[in-house]
VEXROBA-681540 format. One line per 8 residues: number of its first residue (from 1); their letters; for each residue x, y, z of C-alpha. Coordinates in Angstrom, 1 decimal. Example, Ala and Ser with C-alpha at 12.3 -4.5 7.8 and 13.67 -1.06 7.14 Angstrom:
1	AS	12.3 -4.5 7.8  13.7 -1.1 7.1
//
This chain:
1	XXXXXXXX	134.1 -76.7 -122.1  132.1 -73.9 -120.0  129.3 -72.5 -121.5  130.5 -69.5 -123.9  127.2 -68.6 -125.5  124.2 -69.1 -123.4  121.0 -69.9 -124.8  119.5 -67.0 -122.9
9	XXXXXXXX	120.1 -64.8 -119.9  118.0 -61.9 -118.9  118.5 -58.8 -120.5  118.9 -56.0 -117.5  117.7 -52.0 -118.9  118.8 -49.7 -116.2  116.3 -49.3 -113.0  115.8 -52.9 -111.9
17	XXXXXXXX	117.9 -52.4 -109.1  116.3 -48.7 -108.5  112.6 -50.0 -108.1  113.4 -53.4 -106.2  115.7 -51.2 -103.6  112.4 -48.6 -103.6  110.1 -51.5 -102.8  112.4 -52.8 -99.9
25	XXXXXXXX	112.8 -48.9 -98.3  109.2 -48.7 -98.4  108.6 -52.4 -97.0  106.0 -53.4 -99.7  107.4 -56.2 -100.8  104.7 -58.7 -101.2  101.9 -58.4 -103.3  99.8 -54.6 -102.7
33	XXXXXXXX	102.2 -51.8 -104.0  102.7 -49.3 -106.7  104.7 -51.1 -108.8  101.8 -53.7 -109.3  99.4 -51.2 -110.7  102.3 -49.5 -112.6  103.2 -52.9 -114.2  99.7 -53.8 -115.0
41	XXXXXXXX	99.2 -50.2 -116.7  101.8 -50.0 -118.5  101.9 -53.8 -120.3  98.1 -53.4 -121.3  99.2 -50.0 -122.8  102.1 -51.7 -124.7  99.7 -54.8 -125.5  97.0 -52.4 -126.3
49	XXXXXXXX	94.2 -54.1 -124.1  91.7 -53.0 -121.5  92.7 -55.3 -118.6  96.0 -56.5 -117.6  96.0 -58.3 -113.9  99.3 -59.8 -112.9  99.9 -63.5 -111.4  102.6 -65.3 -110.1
57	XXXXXXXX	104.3 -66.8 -113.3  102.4 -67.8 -117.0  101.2 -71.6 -115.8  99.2 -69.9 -113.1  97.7 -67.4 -116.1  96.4 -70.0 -117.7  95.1 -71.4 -114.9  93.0 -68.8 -113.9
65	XXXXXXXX	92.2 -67.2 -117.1  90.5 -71.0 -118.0  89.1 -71.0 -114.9  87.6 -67.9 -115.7  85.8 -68.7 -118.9  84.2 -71.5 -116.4  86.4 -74.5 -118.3  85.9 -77.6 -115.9
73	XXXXXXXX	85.1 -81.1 -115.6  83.5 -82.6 -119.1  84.9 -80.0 -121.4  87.4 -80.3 -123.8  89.9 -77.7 -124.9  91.4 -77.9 -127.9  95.3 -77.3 -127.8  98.3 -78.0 -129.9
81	XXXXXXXX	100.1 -80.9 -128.9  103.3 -79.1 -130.0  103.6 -76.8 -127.2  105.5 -76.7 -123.4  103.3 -78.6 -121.4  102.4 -75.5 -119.3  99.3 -75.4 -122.0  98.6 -79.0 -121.4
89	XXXXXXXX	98.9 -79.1 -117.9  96.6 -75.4 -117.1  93.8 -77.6 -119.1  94.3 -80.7 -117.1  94.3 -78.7 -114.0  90.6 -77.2 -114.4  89.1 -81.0 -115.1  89.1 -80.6 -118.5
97	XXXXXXXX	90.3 -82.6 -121.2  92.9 -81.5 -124.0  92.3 -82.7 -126.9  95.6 -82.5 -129.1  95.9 -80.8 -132.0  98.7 -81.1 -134.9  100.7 -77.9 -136.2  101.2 -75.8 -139.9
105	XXXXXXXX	104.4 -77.2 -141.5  105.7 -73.7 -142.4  105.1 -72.0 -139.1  104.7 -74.4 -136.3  101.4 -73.4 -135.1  98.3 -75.0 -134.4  96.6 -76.0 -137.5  92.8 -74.9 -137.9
113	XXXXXXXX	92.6 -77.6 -140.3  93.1 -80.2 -137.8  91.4 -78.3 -135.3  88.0 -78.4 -136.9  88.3 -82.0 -137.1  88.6 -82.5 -133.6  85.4 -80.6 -132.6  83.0 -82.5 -130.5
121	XXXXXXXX	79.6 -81.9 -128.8  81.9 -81.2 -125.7  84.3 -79.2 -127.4  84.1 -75.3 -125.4  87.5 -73.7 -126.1  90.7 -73.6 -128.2  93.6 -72.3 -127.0  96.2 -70.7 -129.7
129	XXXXXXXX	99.7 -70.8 -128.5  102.0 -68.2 -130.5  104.9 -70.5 -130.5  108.2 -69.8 -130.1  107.5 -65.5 -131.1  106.0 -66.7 -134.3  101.7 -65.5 -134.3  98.9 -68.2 -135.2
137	XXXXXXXX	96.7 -67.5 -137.9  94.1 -65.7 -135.4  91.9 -64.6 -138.6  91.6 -68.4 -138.8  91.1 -69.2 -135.2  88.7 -66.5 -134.9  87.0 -67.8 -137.8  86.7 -71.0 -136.8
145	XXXXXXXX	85.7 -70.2 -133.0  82.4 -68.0 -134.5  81.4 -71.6 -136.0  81.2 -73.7 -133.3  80.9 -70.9 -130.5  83.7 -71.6 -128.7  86.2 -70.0 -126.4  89.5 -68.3 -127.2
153	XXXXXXXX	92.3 -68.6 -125.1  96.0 -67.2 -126.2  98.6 -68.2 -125.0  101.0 -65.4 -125.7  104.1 -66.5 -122.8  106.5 -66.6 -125.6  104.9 -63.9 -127.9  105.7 -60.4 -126.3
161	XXXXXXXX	105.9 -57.9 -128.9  104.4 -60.2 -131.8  101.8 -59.3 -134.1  99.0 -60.0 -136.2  97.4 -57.6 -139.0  99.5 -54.6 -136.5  97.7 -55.9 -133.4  99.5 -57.4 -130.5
169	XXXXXXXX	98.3 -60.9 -129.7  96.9 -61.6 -126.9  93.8 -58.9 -128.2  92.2 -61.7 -130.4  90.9 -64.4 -127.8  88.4 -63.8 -125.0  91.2 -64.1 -122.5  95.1 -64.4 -122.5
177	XXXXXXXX	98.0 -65.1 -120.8  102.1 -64.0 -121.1  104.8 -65.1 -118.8  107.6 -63.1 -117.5  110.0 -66.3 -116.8  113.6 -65.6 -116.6  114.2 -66.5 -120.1  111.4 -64.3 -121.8
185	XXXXXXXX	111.6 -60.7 -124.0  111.4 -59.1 -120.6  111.1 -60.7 -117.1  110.4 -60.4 -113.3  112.1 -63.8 -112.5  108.5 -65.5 -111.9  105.5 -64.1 -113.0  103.0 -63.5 -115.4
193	XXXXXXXX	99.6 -60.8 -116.6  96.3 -62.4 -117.8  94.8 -60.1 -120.1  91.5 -59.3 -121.3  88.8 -56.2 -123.1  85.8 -58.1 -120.9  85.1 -56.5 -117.9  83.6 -59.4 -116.1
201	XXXXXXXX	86.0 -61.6 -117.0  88.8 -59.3 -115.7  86.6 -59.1 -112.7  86.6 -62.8 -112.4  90.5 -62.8 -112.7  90.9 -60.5 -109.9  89.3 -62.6 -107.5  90.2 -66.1 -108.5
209	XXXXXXXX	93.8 -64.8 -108.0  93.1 -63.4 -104.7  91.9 -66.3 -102.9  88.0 -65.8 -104.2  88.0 -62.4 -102.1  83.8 -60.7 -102.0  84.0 -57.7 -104.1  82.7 -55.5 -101.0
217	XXXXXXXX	83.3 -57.2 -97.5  86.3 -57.5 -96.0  88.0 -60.9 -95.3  85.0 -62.6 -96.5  85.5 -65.4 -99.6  82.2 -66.5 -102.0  83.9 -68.5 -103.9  87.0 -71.5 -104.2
225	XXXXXXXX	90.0 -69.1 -105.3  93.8 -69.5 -105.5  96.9 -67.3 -104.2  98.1 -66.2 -107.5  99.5 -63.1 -107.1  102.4 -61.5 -108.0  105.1 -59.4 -105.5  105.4 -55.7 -106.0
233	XXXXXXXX	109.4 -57.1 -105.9  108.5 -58.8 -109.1  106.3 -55.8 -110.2  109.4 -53.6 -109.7  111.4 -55.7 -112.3  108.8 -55.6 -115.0  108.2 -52.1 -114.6  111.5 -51.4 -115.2
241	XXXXXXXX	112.0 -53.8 -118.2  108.9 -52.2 -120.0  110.8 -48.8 -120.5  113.4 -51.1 -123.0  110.8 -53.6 -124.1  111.0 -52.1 -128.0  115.4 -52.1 -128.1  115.2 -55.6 -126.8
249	XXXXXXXX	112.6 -56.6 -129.8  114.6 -54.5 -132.4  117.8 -56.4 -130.8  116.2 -59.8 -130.8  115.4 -59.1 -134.8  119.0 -58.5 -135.4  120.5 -61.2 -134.3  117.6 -63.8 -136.2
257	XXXXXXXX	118.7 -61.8 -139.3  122.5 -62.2 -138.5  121.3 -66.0 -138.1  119.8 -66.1 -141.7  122.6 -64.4 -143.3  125.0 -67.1 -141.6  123.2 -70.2 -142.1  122.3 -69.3 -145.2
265	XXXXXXXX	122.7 -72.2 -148.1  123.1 -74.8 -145.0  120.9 -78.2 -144.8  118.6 -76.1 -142.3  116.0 -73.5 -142.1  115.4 -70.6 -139.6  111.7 -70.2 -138.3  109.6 -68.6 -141.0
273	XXXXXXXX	107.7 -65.5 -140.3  104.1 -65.1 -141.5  102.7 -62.8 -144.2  101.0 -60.1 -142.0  102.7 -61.0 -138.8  105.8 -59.9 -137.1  107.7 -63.0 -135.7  109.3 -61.3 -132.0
281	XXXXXXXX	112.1 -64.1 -132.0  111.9 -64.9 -128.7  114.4 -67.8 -129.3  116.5 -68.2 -132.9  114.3 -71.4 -133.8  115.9 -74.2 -136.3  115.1 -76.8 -138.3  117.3 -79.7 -139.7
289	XXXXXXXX	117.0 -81.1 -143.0  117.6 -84.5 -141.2  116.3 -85.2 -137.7  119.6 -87.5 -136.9  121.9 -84.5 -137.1  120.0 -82.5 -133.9  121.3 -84.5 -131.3  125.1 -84.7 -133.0
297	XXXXXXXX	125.2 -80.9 -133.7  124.1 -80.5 -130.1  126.8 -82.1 -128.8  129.8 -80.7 -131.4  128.4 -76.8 -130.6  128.5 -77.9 -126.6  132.3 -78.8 -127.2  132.5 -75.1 -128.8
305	XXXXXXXX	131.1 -74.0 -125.6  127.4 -73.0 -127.1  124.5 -74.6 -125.4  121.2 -75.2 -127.2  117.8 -76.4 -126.6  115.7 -79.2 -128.3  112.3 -77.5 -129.6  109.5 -78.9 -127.5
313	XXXXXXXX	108.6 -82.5 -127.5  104.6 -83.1 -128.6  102.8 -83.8 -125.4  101.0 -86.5 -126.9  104.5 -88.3 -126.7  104.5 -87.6 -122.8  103.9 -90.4 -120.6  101.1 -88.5 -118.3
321	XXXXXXXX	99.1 -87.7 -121.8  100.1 -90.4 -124.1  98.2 -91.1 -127.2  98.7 -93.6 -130.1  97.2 -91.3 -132.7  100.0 -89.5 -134.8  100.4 -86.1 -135.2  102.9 -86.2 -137.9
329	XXXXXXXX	104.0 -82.4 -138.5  104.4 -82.0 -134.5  106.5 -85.2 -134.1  108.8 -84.4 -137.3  109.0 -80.5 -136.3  109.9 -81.5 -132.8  112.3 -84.1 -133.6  114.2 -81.8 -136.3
337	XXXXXXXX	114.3 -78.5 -134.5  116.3 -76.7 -131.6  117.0 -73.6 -130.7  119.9 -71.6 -130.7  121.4 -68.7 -128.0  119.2 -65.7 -128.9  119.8 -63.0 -126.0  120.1 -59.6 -126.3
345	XXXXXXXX	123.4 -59.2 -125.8  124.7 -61.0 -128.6  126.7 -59.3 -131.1  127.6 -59.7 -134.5  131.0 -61.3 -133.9  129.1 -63.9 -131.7  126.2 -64.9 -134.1  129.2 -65.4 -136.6
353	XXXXXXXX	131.4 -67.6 -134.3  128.2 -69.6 -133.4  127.1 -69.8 -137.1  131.2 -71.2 -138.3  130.5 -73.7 -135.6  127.4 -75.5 -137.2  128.6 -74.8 -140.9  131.9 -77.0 -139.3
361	XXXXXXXX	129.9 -79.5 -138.0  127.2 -79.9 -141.4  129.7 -79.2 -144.1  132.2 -82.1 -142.3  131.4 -83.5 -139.2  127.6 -83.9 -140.4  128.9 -86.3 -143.4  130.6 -88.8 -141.8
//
């Protein structure tokens, strides 16, 4: 059957086409232009932090904002194994090892707990991935990073407009990264913004991301740098997606709550949102009471027309960072969880035709 529900599409606000036309008449198209700066401005306003600097999409963010900190051969980073391998792989890519980390049962996020036992001698950095909207418990990662003196990276690409204590993430860490992917809050097709309250580090950023450019002589590089930058095209979208950034969150909040009310006293749970935090939903996560259902369901709500995504598999389970030590809340989580079509243009009448379709499949289908 063709695909009736989506499990997103990009939510367009009004002047998209406006500024991407304006960039074209004007011929800056690639990466100098005033949609950059505007974009850059305007997100650390909205994310309340000093520095914002732009980049080609959120892998490269993490790239650079590691490479920043000076992460590199002999180091290890601390990560959650339950994450997209974007996290994994921006570690990997600086010569540093990731050392895995399980998650909370209740939220999904890396466990501190578990995290403190994996500190070494070469341990530098953590890096807290907000999972799936929902925050990390950043009093605990901060907490824990005062200890041992170590790093902070966040990885907010899935986090736009969550919160911790009323502060955006992405203000916690020393450094941290969101993406602008096609099927985030808001988009620019590719890209991404490293963000940052250090000026040195956001000095660092600049360069890296501009093929190690010398502050003050032109053409000439001091050091090994990267072409990370984003197009004022790109720019143009974001700029334009910032002015409906807070209906698309209110939106997004909506339709998780029509989710709640329609699963509701089903074998399944929605993703929890933490005491002090505000969950941004960037995809309607769930979990089975029974990990053999998932892949069933999937298949009985594709015949309906209504695609879905597994949640994440543990990277530890991949065969490029393959570990026999369990993780046992990641590997249940993952194996229990997908997600369900969560984009802004949903309405009522949909969440409720998506919602009959599961209670079908659990309340008969599911038995048999």
């Amino acid at each position: 059957m063709a695909i009736r529900y989506p499990v997103y599409k990009p939510h367009f606000v009004g002047k998209e086409k406006e500024f991407v036309n304006d960039c074209l008449d004007s011929t800056w198209i690639s990466s100098k232009g005033k949609y950059i700066s505007l974009f850059e401005t305007g997100f650390g306003e909205f994310v309340g932090v000093k520095h914002a600097l732009s980049v080609s999409n959120g892998t490269v963010a993490l790239h650079v904002a590691l490479a920043a900190l000076g992460i590199g051969p002999g180091d290890e980073v601390l990560v959650p194994t339950f994450t997209y391998i974007a996290s994994v792989n921006a570690i990997t890519y600086t010569g540093a090892t990731p050392v895995f980390v399980d998650s909370e049962p209740e939220y999904w996020q890396i466990s501190v707990e578990d995290a403190r036992r994996k500190i070494t001698p070469k341990t530098k950095a953590v890096m807290a991935v907000h999972l799936y909207g929902q925050a990390c418990d950043m009093d605990a990662v901060m907490e824990l990073a005062a200890e041992h003196k170590l790093l902070v990276v966040e990885d907010c690409a899935e986090a736009i407009g969550s919160t911790v204590n009323g502060k955006h993430v992405g203000t916690f860490g020393d450094i941290s990264t969101f993406s602008f992917f096609g099927n985030k809050t808001i988009t620019t097709g590719e890209g991404g913004m490293v963000v940052t309250n250090n000026d040195e580090l956001a000095d660092m950023v600049g360069r890296l991301k501009g093929q190690g450019l010398a502050r003050n002589r032109e053409y000439w590089h001091d050091l090994v740098g990267y072409n990370y930058r984003m197009t004022n095209i790109c720019a143009a979208i974001g700029y334009a997606q910032l002015a409906g950034v807070e209906p698309i969150l209110e939106k997004k909040r909506q339709i998780a709550d029509w989710y709640k009310e329609e699963l509701a006293n089903l074998p399944l749970g929605v993703h929890s949102e933490r005491p002090g935090s505000v969950h941004s939903y960037w995809m309607v996560s769930i979990l089975l009471s029974d990990s053999r259902l998932r892949d069933p369901l999937r298949q009985a709500l594709a015949l309906d027309g209504i695609e879905t995504r597994p949640l994440f598999y543990p990277s530890h389970e991949m065969e490029i960072y393959r570990s026999d030590i369990s993780y046992p809340i990641a590997e249940n989580v993952s194996a229990r969880g997908l997600n369900l079509p969560s984009y802004p243009d949903l309405e009522r009448e949909d969440v409720a035709n998506i919602g009959q379709s599961i209670k079908r499949f659990l309340l008969s289908d599911g038995k048999k």
